[in-house]
MARLUM-287160 format. One record per residue (C-alpha): x, y, z; residue in three letters. Coordinates in Angstrom, 2 decimals, padded with zeros to 5 digits. Layout:
N
<atom <X Y Z> 'ala'> ...
***
This chain:
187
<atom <003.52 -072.70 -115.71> 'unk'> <atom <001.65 -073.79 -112.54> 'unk'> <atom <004.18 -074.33 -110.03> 'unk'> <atom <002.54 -073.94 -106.78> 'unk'> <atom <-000.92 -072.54 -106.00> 'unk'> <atom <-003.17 -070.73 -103.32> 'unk'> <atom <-005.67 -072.42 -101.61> 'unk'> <atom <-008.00 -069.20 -100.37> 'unk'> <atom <-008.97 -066.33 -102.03> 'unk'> <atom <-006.37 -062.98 -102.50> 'unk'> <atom <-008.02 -059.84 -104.13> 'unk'> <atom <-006.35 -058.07 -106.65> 'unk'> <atom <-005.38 -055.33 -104.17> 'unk'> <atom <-003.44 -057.61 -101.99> 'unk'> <atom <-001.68 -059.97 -104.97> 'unk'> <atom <-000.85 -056.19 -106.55> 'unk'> <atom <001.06 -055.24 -103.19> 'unk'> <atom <002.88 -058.56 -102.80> 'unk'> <atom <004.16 -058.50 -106.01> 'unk'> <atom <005.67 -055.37 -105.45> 'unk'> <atom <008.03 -057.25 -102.94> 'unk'> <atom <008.13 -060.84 -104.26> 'unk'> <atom <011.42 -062.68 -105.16> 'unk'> <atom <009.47 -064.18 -107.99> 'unk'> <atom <006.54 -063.17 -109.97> 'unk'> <atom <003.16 -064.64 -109.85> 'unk'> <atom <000.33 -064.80 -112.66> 'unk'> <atom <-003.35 -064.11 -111.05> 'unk'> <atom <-006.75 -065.97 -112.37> 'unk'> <atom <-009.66 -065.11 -110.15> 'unk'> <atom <-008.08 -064.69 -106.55> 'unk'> <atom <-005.07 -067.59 -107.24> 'unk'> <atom <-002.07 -066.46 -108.10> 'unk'> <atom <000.43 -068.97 -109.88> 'unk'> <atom <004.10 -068.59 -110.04> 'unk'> <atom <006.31 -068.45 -113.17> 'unk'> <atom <009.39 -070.66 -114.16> 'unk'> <atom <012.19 -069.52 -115.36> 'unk'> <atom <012.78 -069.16 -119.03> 'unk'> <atom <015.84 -070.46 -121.61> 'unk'> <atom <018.69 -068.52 -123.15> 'unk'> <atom <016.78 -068.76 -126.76> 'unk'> <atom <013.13 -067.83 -125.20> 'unk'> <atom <015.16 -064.45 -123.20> 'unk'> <atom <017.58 -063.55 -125.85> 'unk'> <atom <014.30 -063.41 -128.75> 'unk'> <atom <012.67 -061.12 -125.99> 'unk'> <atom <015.77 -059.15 -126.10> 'unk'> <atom <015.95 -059.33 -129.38> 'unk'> <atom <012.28 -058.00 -129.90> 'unk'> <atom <012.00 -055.26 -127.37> 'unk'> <atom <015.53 -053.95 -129.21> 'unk'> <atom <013.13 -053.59 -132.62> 'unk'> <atom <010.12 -052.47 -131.42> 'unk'> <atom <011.78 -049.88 -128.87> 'unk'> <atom <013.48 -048.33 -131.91> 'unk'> <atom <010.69 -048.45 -134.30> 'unk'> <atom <008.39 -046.83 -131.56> 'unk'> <atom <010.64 -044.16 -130.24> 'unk'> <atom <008.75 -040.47 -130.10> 'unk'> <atom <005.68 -042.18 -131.21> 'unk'> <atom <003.83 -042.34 -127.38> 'unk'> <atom <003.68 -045.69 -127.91> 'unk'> <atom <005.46 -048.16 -124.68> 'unk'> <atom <006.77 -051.32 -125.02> 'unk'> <atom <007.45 -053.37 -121.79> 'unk'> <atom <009.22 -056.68 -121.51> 'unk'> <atom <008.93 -059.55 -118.91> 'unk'> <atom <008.00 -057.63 -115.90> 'unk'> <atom <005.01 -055.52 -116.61> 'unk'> <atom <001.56 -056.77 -115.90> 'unk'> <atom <-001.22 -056.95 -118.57> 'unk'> <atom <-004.56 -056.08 -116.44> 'unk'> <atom <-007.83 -058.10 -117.90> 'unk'> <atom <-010.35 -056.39 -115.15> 'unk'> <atom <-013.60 -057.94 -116.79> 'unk'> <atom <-012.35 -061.27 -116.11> 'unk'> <atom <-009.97 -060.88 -112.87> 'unk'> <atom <-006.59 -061.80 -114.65> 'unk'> <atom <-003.09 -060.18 -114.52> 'unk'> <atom <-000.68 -061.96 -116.93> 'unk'> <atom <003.19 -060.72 -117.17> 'unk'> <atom <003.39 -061.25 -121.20> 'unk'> <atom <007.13 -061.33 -122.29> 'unk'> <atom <006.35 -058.08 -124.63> 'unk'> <atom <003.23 -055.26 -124.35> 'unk'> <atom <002.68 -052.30 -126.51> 'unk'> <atom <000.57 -049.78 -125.47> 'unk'> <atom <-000.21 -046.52 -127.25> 'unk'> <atom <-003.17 -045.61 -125.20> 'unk'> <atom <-002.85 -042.70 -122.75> 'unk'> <atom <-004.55 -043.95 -119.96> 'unk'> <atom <-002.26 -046.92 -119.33> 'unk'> <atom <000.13 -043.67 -118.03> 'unk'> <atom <-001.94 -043.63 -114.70> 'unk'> <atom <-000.89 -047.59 -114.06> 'unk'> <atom <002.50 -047.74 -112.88> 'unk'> <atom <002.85 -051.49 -112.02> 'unk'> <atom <000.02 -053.01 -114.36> 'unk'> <atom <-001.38 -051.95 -118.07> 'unk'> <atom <-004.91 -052.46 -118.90> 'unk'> <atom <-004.87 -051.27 -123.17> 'unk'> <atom <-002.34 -052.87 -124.87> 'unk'> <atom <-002.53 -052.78 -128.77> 'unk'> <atom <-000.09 -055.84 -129.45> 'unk'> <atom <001.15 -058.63 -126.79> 'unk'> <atom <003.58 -061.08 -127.60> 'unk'> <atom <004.17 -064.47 -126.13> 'unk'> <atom <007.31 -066.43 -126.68> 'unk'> <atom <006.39 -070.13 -126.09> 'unk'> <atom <007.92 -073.34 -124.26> 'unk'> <atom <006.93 -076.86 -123.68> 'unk'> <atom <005.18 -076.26 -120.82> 'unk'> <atom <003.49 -073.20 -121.41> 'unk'> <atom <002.25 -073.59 -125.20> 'unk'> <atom <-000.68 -075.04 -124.96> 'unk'> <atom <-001.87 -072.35 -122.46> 'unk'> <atom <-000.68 -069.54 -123.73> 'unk'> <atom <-002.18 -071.04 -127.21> 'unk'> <atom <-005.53 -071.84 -125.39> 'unk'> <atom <-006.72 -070.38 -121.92> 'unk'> <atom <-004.37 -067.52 -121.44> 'unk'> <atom <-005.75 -066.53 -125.60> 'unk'> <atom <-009.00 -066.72 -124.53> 'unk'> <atom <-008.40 -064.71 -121.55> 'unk'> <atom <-006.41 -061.57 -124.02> 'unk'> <atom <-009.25 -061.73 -126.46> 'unk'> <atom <-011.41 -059.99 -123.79> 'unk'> <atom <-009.08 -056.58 -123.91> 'unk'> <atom <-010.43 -054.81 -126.30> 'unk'> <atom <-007.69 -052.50 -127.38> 'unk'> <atom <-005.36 -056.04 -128.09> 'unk'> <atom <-005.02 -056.15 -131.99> 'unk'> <atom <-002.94 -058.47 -132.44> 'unk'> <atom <-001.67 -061.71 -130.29> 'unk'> <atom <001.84 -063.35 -131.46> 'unk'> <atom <003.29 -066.42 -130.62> 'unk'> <atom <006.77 -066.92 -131.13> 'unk'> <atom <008.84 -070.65 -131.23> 'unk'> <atom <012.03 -070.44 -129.67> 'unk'> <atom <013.25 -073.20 -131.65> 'unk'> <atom <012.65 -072.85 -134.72> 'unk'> <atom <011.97 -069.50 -137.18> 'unk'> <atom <008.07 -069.37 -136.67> 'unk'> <atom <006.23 -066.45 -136.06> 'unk'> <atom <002.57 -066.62 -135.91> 'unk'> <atom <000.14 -063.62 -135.14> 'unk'> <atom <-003.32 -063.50 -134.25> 'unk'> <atom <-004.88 -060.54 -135.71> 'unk'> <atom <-008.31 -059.26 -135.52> 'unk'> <atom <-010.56 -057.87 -137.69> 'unk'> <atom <-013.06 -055.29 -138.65> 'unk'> <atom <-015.88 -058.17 -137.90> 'unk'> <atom <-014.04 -059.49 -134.23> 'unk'> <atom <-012.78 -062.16 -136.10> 'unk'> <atom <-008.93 -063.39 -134.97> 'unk'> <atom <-007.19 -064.26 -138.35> 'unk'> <atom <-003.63 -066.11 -138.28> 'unk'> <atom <-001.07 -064.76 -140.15> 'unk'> <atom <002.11 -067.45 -139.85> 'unk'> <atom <005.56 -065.54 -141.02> 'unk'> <atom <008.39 -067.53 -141.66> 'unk'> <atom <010.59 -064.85 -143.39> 'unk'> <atom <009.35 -061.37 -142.85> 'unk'> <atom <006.80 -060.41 -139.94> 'unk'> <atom <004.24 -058.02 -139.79> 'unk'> <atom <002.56 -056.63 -136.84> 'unk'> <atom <000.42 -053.98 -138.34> 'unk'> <atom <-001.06 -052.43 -134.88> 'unk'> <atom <002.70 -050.86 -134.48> 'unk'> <atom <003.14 -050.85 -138.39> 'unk'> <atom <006.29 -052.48 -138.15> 'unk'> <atom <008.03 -055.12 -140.58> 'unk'> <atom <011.17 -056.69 -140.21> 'unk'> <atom <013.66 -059.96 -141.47> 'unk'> <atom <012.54 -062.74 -138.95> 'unk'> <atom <016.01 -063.80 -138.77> 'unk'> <atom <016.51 -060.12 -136.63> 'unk'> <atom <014.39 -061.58 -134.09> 'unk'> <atom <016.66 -065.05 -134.21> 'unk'> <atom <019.77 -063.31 -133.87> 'unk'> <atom <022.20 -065.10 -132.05> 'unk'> <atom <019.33 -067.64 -130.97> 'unk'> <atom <020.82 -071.39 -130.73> 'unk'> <atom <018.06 -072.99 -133.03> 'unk'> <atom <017.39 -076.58 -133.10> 'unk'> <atom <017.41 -078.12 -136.80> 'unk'> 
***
């Protein structure tokens, strides 16, 4: 994920601005801002696929979902992370038109070079929202869904699907091979 980095300080202010005009987008850890690679047919099209699914099952229920290029806000620990798909049902994300700072459920589809971070650091970074209910990491190779749910006691709990998911912060189930459709997977 780290393709080139600053070496001074940019506040949060200033980072929000220039992505509002930058050609690509940038992650932001405490002042450094990191830009993103591109992504594969199989990681956009499960995206796709996803946002399709959860966009229908949310409809008239004042609950968003937001692909790719919405911002999840983690103010405590001066992070903004573009997750590949946010839910929100909380009302005061309205007032945040380029960033969202109470997402219920964020989901990650992984790569090579991005799954041990997004498995590691950029978990540990999430866990410190605490309206996120559940964290899901999705292969784009294979049919393998695992979420990260928490519990009553704080506790993250895996739950791996391999043929029907459940994300129960949007109480929605579904066939994981509707979130595989038309993905190219490799035996």
């Amino acid at each position: 994920m780290v393709i080139s980095q600053s070496e001074y300080y940019i506040s949060p202010e200033k980072y929000l601005e220039g992505e509002k005009v930058s050609e690509i987008k940038h992650e932001y850890i405490d002042g450094q801002v990191y830009a993103m690679a591109g992504a594969s047919d199989a990681h956009v099209t499960v995206i796709g696929n996803l946002f399709v699914l959860l966009r229908n099952h949310l409809r008239g229920s004042g609950c968003r979902v937001y692909m790719l290029d919405m911002k999840a806000q983690i103010d405590v620990i001066n992070r903004y992370f573009y997750p590949d798909i946010m839910v929100t049902c909380d009302t005061r994300d309205k007032e945040f038109e380029y960033f969202k700072c109470h997402p219920s459920l964020i989901i990650e589809v992984l790569s090579e070079s991005t799954e041990g971070y997004d498995r590691g650091k950029k978990f540990a970074s999430y866990r410190h929202l605490e309206s996120l209910q559940e964290y899901v990491l999705i292969s784009p190779d294979q049919m393998s869904v695992e979420c990260f749910r928490r519990n009553q006691q704080g506790h993250w709990v895996l739950y791996p699907y391999e043929e029907e998911v459940h994300l129960a912060s949007v109480d929605y189930r579904c066939a994981i091979a509707a979130i595989y459709e038309d993905v190219l997977l490799v035996s």
